[in-house]
C-alpha positions in Angstrom: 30.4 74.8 -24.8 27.7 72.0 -26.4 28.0 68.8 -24.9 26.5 65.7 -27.0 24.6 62.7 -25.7 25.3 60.0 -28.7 23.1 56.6 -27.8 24.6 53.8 -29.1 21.3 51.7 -28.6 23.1 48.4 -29.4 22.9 45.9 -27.1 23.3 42.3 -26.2 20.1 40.2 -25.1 19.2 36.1 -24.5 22.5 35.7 -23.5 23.5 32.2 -22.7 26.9 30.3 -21.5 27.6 26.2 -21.9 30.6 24.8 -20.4 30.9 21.2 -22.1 33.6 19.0 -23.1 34.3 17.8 -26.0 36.8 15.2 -27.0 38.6 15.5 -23.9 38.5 19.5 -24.1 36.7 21.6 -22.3 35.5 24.2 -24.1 33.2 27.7 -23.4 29.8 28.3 -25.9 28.4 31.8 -26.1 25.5 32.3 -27.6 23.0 35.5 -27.6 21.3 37.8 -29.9 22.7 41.2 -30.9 19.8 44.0 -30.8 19.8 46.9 -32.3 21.9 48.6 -35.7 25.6 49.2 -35.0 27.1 52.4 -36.6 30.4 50.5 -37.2 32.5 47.0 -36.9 31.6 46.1 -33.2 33.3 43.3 -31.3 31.9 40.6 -29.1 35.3 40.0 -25.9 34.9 36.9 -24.1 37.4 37.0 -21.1 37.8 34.3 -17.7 39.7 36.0 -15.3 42.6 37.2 -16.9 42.3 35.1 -20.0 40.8 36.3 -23.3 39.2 34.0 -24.9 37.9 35.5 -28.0 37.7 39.0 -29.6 35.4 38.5 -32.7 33.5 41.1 -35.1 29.9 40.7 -35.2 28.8 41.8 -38.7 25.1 42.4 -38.3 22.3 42.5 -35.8 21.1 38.9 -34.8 22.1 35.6 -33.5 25.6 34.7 -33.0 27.4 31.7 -31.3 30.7 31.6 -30.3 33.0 28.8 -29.1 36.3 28.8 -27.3 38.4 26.1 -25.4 38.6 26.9 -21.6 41.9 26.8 -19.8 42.8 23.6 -18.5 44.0 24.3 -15.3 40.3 26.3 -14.2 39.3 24.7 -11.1 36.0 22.3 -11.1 33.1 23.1 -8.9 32.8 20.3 -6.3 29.4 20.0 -4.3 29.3 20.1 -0.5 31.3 17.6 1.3 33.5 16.5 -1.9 35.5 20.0 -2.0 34.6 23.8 -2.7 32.1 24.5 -5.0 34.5 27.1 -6.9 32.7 29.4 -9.7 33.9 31.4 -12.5 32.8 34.8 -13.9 32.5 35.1 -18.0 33.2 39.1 -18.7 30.9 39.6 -21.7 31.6 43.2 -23.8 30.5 44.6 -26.9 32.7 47.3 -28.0 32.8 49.5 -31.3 35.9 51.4 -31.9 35.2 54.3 -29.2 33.4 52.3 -26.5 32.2 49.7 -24.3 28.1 49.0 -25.7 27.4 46.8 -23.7 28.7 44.4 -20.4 27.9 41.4 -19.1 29.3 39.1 -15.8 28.0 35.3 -15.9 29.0 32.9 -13.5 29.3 29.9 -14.3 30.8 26.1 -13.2 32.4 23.2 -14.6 31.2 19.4 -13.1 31.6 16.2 -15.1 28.6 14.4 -15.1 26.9 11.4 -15.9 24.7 8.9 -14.5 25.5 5.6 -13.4 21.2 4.5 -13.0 18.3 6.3 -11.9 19.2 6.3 -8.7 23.3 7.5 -8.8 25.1 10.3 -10.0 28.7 10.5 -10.8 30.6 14.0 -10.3 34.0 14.7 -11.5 34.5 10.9 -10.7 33.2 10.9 -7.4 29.4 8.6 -7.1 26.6 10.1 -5.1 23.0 9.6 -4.3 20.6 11.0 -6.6 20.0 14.6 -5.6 17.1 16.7 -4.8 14.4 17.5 -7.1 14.0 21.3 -8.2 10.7 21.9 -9.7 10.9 25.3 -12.2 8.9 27.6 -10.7 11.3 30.6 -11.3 12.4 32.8 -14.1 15.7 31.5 -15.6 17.1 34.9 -15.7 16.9 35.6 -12.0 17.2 32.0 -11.0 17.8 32.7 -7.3 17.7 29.1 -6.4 19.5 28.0 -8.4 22.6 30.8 -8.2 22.2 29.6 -4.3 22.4 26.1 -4.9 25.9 27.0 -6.7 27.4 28.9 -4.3 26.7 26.0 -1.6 27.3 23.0 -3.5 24.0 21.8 -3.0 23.5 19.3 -6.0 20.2 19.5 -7.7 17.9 17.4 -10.1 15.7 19.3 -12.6 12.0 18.4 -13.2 10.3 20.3 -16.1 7.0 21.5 -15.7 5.6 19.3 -18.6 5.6 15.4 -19.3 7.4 13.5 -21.8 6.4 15.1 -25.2 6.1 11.7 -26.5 2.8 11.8 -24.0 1.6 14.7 -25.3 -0.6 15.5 -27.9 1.3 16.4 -31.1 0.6 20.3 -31.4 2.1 20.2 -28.0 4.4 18.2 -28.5 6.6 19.7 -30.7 6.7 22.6 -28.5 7.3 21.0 -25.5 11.0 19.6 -27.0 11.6 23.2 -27.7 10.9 24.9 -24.0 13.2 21.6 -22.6 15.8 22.7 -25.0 15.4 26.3 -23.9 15.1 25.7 -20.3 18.6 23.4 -21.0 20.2 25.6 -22.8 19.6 29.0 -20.4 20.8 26.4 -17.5 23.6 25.4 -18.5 26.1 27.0 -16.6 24.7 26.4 -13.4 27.1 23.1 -11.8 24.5 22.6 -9.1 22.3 20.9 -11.7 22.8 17.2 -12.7 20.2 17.3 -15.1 17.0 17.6 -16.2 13.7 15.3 -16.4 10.2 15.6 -17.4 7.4 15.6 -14.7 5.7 12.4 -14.4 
C-alpha cells in the first residue's frame, strides 16, 4: 500500500476583523491576504456561533475583503461595572472541494463608541471617565494586553508610538498615516479600546 502526502500550501495570512455599524447595521469586515496557488475554486466560510455568514470563492491569490451584516440580537461587550464584557469567536476556513486549507478563531467584541470631549467616553450609551492610556509596546498579533483587557472589561485608550504626522517631517509623514491606519485596522476587534491617539 502507498500512502500520499498532498501539501496544499495555501494559506490565509494578515488576517483582520472590524465590527462597525453602519447606517444603523452592524455589520462584520474580513479582510486578509490569500498566500500561496490554489489547485482549484477554494472558499473563504465566515461563521459566529452557529451563524454562517458568508461562503465566497476566492479566485486568485491575494487580497480580499469581505463584508457581512452581524446578527442583531449578538450580545454587546460591556466594560467592568456596566455588565459582562461578552466576546464572540469569528470561525475563519478556507476550503477547496476535498478539505479544510486553512482555520482561523478571532475573538472579537461589539461597543458603541464615541466621545463626548477629551475627557469622557460614551459606551453603548452609558458616559464614563476617560480610560487608561495603553502605550503599543506589543506585537498586534499576540497582543496579550490587550486580549486581557477584553476579557475583564478594563476600558483602554490607545497612544501611538509616533506624534501627529502633521508634526512630522513629510517623508515621515506620509508613513506615519499608514502605520496608524495599520495599527487601527489590526485592532479593531478588540472592545476594550476606545480609541486611538498620537503621542504628544
Amino acid at each position: 500500500t502507498v500512502f500520499l502526502d498532498v501539501r496544499r500550501d495555501v494559506s490565509i495570512d494578515d488576517l483582520a476583523v472590524v465590527p462597525a455599524w453602519h447606517d444603523g447595521q452592524l455589520w462584520l469586515h474580513c479582510s486578509g491576504l490569500l498566500q500561496g496557488k490554489p489547485s482549484g475554486p477554494v472558499h473563504l466560510a465566515l461563521r459566529v456561533a452557529t451563524e454562517e455568514l458568508a461562503f465566497e470563492p476566492l479566485v486568485q491569490a491575494g487580497r480580499f475583503d469581505v463584508r457581512r451584516p452581524l446578527p442583531a440580537d449578538l450580545a454587546r461587550w460591556q466594560p467592568a461595572g456596566q455588565g459582562l464584557p461578552r466576546l464572540h469567536v469569528l470561525q475563519v476556513d478556507l476550503h477547496d472541494q476535498h478539505a479544510t486549507l486553512d482555520h482561523h478563531e478571532v475573538t472579537f467584541g461589539i461597543a458603541e463608541v464615541t466621545w463626548a470631549d477629551h475627557e469622557t467616553v460614551i459606551i453603548n450609551g452609558e458616559r464614563r471617565l476617560r480610560p487608561t492610556a495603553y502605550h503599543l509596546c506589543e506585537p498586534l498579533l499576540e497582543a496579550a494586553t490587550l486580549d486581557a483587557a477584553d476579557d475583564e472589561g478594563r476600558l483602554l485608550v490607545g497612544v501611538l508610538p509616533f506624534p501627529e504626522p502633521s508634526r512630522l517631517p513629510a517623508e515621515l509623514s506620509v508613513r506615519a498615516v499608514v502605520l496608524a491606519e495599520q495599527v487601527r485596522r489590526l485592532t479593531a476587534r478588540h472592545p476594550c479600546l476606545a480609541g486611538w491617539e498620537f503621542a504628544p
